[in-house]
DOMI-90009 format. One record per atom (N, C-alpha, C, O, CB): residue in three letters; x, y, z; atom name. Coordinates in pm, whole numbers. Each point is the difference from the previous one (the first is absolute). Glycine has a CB too. Example, Ala and Ser with C-alpha at 12.3 -4.5 7.8 and 13.67 -1.06 7.14 Angstrom:
<lovos>
+-----+--------+--------+--------+----+
|   r |      x |      y |      z |  a |
+-----+--------+--------+--------+----+
| ALA |   1319 |   -569 |    780 |  N |
| ALA |    -89 |    119 |      0 | CA |
| ALA |     90 |    120 |      0 |  C |
| ALA |    104 |     -2 |     66 |  O |
| ALA |   -293 |   -115 |     59 | CB |
| SER |    154 |    222 |   -197 |  N |
| SER |     82 |    119 |      6 | CA |
| SER |    -77 |    109 |     73 |  C |
| SER |     51 |    111 |     17 |  O |
| SER |     67 |   -174 |   -232 | CB |
+-----+--------+--------+--------+----+
</lovos>
This chain:
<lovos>
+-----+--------+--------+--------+----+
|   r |      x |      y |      z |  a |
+-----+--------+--------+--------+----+
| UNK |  -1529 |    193 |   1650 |  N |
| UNK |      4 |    144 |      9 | CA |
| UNK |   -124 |     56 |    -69 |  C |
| UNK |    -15 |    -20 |   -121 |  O |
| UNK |    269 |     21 |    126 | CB |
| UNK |   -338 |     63 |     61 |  N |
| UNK |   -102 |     67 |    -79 | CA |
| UNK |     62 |    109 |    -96 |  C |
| UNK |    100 |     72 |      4 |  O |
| UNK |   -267 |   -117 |    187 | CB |
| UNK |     65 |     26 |   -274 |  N |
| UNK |    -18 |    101 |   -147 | CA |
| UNK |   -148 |     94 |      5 |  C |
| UNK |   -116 |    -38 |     15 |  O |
| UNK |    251 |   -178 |   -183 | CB |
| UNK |    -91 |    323 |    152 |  N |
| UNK |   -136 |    117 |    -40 | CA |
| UNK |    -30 |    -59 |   -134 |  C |
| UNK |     77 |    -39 |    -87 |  O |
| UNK |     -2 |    295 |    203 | CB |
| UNK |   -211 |   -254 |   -112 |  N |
| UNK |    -30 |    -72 |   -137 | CA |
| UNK |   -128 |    147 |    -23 |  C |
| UNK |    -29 |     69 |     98 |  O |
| UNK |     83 |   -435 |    -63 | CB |
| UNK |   -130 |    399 |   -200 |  N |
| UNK |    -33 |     58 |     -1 | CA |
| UNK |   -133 |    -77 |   -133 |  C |
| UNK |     33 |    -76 |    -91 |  O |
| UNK |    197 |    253 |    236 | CB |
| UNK |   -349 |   -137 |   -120 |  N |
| UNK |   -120 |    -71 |    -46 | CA |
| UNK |     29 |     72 |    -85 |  C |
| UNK |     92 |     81 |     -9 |  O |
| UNK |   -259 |   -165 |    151 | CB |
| UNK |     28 |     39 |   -261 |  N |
| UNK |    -42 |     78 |   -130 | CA |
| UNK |    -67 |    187 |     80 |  C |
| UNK |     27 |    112 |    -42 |  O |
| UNK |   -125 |   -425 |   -138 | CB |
| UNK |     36 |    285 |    263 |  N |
| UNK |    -78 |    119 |     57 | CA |
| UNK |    103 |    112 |     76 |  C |
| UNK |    -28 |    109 |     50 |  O |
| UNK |   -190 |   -282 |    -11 | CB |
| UNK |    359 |     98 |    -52 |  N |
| UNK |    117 |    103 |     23 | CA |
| UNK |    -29 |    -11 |    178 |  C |
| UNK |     26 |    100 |     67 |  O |
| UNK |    -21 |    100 |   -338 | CB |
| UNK |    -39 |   -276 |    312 |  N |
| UNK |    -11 |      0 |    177 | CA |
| UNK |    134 |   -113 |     48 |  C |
| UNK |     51 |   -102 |    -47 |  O |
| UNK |   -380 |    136 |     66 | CB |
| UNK |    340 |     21 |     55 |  N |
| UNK |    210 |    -85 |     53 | CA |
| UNK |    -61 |    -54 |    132 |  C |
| UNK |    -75 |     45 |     86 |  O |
| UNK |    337 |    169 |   -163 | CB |
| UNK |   -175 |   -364 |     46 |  N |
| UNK |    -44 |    -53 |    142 | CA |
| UNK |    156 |    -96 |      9 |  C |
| UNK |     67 |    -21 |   -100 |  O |
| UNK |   -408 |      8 |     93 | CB |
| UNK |    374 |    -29 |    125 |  N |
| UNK |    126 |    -89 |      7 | CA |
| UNK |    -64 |   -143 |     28 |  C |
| UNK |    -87 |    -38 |     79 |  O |
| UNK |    266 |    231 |     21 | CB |
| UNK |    -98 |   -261 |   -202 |  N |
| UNK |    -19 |   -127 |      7 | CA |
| UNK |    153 |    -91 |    -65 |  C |
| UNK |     71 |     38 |    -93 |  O |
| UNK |   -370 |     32 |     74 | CB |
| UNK |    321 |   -230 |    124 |  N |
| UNK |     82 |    -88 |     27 | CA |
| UNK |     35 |    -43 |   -160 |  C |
| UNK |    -80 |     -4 |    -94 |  O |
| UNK |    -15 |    -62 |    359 | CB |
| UNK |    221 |     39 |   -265 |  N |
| UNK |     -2 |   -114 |   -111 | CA |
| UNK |    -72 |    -75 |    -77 |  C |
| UNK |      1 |      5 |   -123 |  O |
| UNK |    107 |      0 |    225 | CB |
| UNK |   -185 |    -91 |    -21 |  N |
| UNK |   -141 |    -85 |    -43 | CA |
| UNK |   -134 |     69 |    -65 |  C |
| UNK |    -76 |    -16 |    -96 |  O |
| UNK |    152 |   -118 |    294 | CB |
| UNK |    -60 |    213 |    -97 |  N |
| UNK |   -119 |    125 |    -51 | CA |
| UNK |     17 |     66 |   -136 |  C |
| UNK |    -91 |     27 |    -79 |  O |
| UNK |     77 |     42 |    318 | CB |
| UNK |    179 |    -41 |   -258 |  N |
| UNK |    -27 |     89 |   -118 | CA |
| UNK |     42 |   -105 |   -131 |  C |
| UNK |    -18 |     60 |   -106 |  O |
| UNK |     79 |    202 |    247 | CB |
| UNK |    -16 |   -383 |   -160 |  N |
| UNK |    -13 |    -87 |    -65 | CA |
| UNK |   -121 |    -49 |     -5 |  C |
| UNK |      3 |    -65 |   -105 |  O |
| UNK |    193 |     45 |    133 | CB |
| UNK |   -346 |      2 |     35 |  N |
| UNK |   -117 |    -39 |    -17 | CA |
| UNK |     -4 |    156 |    -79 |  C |
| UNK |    -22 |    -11 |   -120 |  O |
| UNK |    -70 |   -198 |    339 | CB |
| UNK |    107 |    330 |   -178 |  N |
| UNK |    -86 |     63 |    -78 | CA |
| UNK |     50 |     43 |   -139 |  C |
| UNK |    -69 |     51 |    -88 |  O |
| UNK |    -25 |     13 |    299 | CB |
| UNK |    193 |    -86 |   -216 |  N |
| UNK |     70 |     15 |   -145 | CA |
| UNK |    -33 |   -149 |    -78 |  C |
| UNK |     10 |     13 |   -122 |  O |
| UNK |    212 |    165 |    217 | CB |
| UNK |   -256 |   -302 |    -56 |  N |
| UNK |    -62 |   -127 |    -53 | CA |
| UNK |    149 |   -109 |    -32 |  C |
| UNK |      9 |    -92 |    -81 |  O |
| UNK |   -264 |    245 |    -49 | CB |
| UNK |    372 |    -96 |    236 |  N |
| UNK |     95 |   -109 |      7 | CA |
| UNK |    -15 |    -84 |     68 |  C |
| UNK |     -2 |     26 |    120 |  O |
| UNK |    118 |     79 |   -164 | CB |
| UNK |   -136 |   -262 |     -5 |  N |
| UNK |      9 |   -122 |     74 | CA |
| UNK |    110 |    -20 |     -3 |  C |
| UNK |     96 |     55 |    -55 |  O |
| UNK |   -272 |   -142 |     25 | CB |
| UNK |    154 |    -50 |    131 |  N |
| UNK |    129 |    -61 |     51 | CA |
| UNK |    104 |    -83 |    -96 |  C |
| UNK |    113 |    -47 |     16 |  O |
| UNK |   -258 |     38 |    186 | CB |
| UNK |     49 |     14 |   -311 |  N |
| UNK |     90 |   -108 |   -130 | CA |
| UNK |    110 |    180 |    -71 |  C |
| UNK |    100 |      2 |    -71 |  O |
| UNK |   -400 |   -296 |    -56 | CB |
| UNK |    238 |    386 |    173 |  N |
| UNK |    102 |    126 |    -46 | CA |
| UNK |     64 |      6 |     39 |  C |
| UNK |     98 |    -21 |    -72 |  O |
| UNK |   -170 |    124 |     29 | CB |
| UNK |    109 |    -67 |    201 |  N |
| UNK |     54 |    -45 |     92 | CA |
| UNK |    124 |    -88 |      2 |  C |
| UNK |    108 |     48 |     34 |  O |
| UNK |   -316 |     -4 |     11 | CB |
| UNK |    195 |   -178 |    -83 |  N |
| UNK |     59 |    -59 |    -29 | CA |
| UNK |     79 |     -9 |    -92 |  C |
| UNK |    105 |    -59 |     26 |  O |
| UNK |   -223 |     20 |     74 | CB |
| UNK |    101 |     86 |   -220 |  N |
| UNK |     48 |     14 |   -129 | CA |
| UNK |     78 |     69 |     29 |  C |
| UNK |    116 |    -39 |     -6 |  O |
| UNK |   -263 |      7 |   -126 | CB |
| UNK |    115 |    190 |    185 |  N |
| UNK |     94 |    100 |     70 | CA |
| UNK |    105 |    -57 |     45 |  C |
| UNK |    109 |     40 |    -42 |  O |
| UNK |   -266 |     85 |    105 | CB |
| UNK |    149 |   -237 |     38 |  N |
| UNK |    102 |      5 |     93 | CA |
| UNK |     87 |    -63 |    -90 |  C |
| UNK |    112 |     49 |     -7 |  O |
| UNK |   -220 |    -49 |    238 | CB |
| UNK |     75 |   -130 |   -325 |  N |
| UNK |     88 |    -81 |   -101 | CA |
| UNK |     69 |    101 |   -117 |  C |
| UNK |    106 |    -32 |    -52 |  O |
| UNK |   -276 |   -189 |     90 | CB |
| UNK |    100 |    345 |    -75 |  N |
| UNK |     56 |     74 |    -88 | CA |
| UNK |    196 |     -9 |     40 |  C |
| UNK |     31 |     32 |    114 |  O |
| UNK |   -314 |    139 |   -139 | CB |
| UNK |    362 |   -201 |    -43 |  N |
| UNK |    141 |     36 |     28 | CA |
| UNK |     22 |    131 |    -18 |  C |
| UNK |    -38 |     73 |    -92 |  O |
| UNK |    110 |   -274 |     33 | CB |
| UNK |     30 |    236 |    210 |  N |
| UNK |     45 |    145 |      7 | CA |
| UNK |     73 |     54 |   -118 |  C |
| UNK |     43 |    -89 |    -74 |  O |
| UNK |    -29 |     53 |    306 | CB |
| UNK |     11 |    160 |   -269 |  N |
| UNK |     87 |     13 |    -61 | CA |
| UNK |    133 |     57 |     25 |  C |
| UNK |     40 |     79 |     86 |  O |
| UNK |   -219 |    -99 |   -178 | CB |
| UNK |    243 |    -43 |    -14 |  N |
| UNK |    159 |      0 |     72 | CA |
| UNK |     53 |    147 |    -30 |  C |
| UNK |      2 |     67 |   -103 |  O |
| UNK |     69 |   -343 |     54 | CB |
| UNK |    -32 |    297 |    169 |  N |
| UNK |    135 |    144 |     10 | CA |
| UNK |     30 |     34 |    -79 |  C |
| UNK |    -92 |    -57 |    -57 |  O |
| UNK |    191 |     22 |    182 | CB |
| UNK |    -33 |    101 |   -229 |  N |
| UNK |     59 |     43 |    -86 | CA |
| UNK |    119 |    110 |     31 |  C |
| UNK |    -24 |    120 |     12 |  O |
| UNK |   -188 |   -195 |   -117 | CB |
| UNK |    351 |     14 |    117 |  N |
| UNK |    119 |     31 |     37 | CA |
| UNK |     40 |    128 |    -50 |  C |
| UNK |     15 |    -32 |   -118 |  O |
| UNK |     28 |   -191 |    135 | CB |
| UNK |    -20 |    324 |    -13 |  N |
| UNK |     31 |    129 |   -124 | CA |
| UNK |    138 |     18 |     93 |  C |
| UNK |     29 |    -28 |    116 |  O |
| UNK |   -306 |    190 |   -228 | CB |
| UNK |    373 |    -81 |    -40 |  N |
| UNK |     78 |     61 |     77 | CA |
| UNK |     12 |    132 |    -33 |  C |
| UNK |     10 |     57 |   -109 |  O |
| UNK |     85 |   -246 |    147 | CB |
| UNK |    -97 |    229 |     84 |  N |
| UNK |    -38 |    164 |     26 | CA |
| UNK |     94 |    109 |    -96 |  C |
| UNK |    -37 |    112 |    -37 |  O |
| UNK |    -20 |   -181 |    313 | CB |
| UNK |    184 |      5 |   -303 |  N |
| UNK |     80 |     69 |   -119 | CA |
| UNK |    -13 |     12 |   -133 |  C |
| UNK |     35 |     98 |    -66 |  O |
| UNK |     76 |   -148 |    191 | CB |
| UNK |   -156 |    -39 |   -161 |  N |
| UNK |    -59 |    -15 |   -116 | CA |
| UNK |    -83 |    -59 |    -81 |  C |
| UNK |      3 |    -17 |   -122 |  O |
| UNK |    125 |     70 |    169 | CB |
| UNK |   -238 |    -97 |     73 |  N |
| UNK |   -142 |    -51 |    -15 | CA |
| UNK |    -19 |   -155 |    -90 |  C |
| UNK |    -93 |    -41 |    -70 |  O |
| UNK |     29 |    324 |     79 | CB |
| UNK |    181 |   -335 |     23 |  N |
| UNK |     33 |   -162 |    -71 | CA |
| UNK |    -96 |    -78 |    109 |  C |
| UNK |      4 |     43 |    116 |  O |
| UNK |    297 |    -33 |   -220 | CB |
| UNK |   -376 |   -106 |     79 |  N |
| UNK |    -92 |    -67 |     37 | CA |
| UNK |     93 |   -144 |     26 |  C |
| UNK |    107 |    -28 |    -54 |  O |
| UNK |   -322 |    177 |    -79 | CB |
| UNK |    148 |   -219 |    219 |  N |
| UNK |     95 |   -147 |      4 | CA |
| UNK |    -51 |    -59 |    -96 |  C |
| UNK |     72 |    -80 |    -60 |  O |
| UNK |    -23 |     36 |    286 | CB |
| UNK |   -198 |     66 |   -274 |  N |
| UNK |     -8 |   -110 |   -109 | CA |
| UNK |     88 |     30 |   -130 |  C |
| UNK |     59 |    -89 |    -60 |  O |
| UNK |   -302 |     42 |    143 | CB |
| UNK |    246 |    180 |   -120 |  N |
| UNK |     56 |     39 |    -93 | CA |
| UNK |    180 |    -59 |      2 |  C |
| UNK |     64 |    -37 |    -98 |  O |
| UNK |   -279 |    250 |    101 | CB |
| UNK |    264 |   -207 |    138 |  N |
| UNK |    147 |     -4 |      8 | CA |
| UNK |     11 |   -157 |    -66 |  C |
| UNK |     83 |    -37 |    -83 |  O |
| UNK |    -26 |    218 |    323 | CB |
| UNK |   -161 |   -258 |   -181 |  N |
| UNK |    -14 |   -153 |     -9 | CA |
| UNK |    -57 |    -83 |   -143 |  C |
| UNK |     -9 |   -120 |    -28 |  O |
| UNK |    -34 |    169 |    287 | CB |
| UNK |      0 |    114 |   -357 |  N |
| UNK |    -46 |    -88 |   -138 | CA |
| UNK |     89 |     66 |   -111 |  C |
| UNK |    -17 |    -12 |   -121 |  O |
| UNK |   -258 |    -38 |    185 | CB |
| UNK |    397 |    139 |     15 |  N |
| UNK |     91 |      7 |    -76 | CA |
| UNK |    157 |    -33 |      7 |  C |
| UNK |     99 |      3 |    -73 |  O |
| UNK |   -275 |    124 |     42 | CB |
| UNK |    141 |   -159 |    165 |  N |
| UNK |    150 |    -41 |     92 | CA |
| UNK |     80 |    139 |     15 |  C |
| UNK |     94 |     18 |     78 |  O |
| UNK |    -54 |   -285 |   -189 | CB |
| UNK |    -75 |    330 |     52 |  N |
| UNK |     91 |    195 |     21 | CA |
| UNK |    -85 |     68 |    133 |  C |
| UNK |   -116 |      8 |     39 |  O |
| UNK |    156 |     79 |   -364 | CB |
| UNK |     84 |    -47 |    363 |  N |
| UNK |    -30 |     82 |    123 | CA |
| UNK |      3 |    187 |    -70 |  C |
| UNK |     70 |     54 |    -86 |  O |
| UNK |     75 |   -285 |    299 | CB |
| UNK |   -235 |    271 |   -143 |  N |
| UNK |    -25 |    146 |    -50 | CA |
| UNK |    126 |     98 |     24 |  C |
| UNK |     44 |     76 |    -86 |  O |
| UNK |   -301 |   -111 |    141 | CB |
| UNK |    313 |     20 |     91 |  N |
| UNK |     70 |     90 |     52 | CA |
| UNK |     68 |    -53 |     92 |  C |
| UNK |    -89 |    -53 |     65 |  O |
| UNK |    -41 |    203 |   -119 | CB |
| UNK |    252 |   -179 |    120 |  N |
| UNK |     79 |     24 |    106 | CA |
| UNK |    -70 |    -12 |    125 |  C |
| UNK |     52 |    -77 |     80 |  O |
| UNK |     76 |    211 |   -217 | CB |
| UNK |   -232 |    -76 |    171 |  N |
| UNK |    -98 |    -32 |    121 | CA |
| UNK |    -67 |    -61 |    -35 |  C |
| UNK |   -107 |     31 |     54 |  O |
| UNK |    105 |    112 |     47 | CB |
| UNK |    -19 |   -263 |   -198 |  N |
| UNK |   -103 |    -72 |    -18 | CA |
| UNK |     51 |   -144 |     65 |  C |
| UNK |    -78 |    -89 |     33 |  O |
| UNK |    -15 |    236 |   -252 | CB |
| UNK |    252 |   -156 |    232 |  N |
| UNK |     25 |   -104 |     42 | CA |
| UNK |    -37 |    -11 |    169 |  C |
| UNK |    -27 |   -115 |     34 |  O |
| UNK |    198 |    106 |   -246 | CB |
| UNK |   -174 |     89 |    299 |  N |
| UNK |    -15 |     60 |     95 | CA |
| UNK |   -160 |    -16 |     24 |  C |
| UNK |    -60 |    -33 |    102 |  O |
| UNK |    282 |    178 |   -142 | CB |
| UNK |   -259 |   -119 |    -57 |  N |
| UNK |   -186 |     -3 |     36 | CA |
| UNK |    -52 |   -185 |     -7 |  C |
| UNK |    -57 |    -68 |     86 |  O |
| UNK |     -8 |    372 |   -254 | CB |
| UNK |    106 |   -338 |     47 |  N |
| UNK |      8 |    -94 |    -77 | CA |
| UNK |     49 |   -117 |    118 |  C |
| UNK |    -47 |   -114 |    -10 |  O |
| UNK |     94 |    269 |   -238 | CB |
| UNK |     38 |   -128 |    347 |  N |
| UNK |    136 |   -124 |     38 | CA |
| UNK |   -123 |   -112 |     66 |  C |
| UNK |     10 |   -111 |    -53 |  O |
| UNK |    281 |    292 |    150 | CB |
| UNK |   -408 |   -172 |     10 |  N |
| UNK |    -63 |   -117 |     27 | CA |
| UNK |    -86 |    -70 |    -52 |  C |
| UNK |    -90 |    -73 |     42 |  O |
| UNK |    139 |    147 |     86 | CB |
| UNK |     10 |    -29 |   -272 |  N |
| UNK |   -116 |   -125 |   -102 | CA |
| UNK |    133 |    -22 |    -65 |  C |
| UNK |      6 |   -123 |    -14 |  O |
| UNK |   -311 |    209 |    -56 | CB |
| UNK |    412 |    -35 |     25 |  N |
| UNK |     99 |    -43 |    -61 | CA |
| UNK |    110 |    -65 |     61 |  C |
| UNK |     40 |     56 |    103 |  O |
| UNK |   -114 |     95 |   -223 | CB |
| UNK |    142 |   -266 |     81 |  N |
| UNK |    114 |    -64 |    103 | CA |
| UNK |    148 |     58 |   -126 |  C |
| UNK |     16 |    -45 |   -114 |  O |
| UNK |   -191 |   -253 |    273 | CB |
| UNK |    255 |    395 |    -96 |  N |
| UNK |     81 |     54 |    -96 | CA |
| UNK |    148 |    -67 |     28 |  C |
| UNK |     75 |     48 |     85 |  O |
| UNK |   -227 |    181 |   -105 | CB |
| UNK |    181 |   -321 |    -42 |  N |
| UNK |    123 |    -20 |      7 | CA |
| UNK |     85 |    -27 |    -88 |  C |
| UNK |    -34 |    -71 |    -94 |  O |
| UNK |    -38 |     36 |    243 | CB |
| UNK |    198 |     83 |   -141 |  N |
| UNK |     81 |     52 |   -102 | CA |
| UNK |    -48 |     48 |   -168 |  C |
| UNK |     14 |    -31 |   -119 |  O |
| UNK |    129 |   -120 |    282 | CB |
| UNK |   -204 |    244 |    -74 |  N |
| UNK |    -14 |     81 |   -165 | CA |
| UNK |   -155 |    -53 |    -90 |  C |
| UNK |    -66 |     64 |    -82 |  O |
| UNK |    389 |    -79 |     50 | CB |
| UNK |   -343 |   -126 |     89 |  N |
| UNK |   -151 |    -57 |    -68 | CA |
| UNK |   -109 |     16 |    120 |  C |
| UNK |      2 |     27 |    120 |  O |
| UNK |    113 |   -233 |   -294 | CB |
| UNK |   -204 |    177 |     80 |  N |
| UNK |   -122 |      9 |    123 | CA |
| UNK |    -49 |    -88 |    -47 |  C |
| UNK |     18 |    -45 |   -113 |  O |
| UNK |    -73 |    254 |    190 | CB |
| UNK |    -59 |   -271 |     61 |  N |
| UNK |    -61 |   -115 |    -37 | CA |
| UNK |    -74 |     31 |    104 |  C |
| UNK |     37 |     57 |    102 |  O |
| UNK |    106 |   -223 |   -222 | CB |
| UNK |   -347 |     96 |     68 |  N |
| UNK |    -83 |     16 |    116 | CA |
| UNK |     24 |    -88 |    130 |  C |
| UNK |     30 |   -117 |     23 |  O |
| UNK |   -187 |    182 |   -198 | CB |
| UNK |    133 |     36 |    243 |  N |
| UNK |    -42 |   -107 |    136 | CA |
| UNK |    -79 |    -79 |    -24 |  C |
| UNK |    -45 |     16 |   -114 |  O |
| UNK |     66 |    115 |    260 | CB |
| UNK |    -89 |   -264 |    -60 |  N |
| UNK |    -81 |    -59 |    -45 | CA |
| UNK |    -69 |     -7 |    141 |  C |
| UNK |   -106 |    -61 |     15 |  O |
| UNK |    217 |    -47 |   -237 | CB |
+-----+--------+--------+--------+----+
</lovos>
């Protein structure tokens, strides 16, 4: 997909992927690194009371009543305990 790219002299011209990585001075070893960088992971909230899964998971307490509900496909809830999925 081209990108408007814009010089020091403030003049706009469109140029490819390749193009605007040569002119910004990204090689292909950046590139690469880029692509190996790991995504970062989701972060679950629950909308009632803003309990985080990591948080639910480094205290084992659930925030609210809808957290089990937000919470249920990382949590396997049965009878009353929870335990991670794996």
């Amino acid at each position: 997909m081209p990108a408007r790219v814009r010089d020091q002299r403030g003049l706009e011209t469109t140029a490819d992927g390749d193009a605007v990585d040569r002119l910004t001075g990204v090689t292909g070893l950046h590139r690469l690194l880029r692509l190996m960088r790991p995504l970062p992971k989701p972060s679950t909230v629950c909308p009632a009371c803003g309990a985080t899964l990591e948080k639910v998971l480094a205290t084992g307490l659930m925030g609210c009543g809808l957290c089990y509900s937000v919470f249920a496909d990382k949590l396997k809830l049965t009878g009353g305990s929870s335990d991670l999925v794996s």
